[in-house]
Residue, then its C-alpha position, 0 to 999 in steps of 0.5 A: x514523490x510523497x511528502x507527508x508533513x505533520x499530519x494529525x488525524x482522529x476516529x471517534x472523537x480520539x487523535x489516531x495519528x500524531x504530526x506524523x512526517x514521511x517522505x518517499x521518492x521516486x521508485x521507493x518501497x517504505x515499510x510501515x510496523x507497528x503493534x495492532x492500534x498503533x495508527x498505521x491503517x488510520x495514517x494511510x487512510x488520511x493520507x488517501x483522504x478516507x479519513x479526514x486530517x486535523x491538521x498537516x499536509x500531503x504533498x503528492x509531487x510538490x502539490x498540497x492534496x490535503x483538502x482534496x477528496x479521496x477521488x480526487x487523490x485516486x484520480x491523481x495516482x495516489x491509491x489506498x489499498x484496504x482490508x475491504x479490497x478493491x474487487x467486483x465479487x460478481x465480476x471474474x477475476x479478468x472482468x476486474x482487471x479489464x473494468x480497472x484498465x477501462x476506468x483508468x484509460x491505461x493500455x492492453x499491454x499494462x494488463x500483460x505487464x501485470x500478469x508476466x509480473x504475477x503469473x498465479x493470476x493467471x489460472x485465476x482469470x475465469x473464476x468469479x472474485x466471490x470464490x477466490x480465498x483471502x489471499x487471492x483476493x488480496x492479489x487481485x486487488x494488488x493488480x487492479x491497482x498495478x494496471x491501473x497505473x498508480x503511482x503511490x501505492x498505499x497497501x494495507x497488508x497486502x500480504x496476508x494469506x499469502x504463501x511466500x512463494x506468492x508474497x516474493x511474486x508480489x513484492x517483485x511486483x510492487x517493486x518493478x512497478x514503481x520502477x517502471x511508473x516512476x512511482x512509490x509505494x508505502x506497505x503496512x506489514x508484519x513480517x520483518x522478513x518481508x520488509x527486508x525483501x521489499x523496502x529501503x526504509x521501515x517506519x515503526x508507529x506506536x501510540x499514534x506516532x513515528x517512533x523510529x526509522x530503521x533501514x530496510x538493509x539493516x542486519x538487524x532489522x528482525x531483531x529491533x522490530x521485535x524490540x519495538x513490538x514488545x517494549x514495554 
């Protein structure tokens, strides 16, 4: 689905991410860890192309897209979720998702599909975004991308402020949908009980590199998390 080979990019002059390498198939959920710095933001960036690579490829369904623009990439379902959001403020929350569905050309029904998989939305419908809390605005976003039909969910965070009632609703929702669109998705997050919930694999960043993969079943998961988060 996503290949992601040697990729390498810099901010400011300075590399972020070093000849990172990943893969993710169909209908996977991969998690992304990392101490704050560490390059997981910058390495999703370039990957939807917002940050530009100094070398290295992405391969979305076997075709190169590294020379690709980021609106290009979107147009071809690979899509970056980031702590800006993707959310009209002046819009309500039903405005946001009924510009999404027009925009990407996806049906009334993917709209009903995201709200039966996130039924908090709903209550949220009428309100302008400008008023919604960090959380909500962060599960709009989610929903955007999900009735839009992406197919490569890339989700920076996507959880936080979340109660975990909702970060349940939300996994089950990112999960069920990549099922559904034949896709995969690649979520940055903290918490090692999420990524026990929500992914097959995690990957651990640290000084700009992948350092350790750990599968998401594993019962030992939260414990070498936190071994990687404090080592050294």
């Amino acid at each position: 689905m996503l290949a992601v080979e040697g990729l390498s990019a810099s901010y400011r002059s300075r590399e972020v991410v070093s000849e990172a390498t990943l893969s993710l198939a169909i209908g996977e959920v991969l998690g992304l860890a990392g101490r704050n710095g560490s390059g997981k933001t910058t390495l999703l960036r370039a990957v939807a192309g917002f940050v530009r690579s100094s070398s290295g490829r992405v391969l979305l369904e076997r075709q190169d897209v590294a020379g690709l623009p980021a609106d290009a990439r979107s147009r071809l379902g690979l899509r970056l979720l980031h702590t800006e959001h993707q959310v009209f403020e002046s819009l309500t929350v039903a405005e946001n998702l009924a510009l999404a569905r027009h925009l990407s050309g996806t049906s009334p029904a993917a709209e009903r599909f995201v709200m039966d998989l996130l039924p908090a939305l709903r209550r949220l419908l009428p309100r302008r975004a400008n008023l919604l809390s960090e959380g909500e605005r962060r599960q709009v976003a989610v929903a955007i991308l999900l009735v839009s039909g992406a197919r490569v969910l890339l989700l920076d965070e996507a959880t936080t402020g979340l109660s975990e009632e909702n970060t349940a609703q939300l996994i089950m929702a990112i999960r069920t949908h990549c099922r559904e669109v034949s896709g995969a998705a690649v979520i940055i997050e903290h918490r090692p009980e999420t990524l026990e919930r929500a992914c097959a694999r995690v990957l651990f960043m640290s000084g700009g590199r992948i350092v350790e993969e750990i599968p998401g079943e594993s019962t030992d998961l939260s414990r070498r998390l936190v071994q990687l988060y404090f080592a050294q």
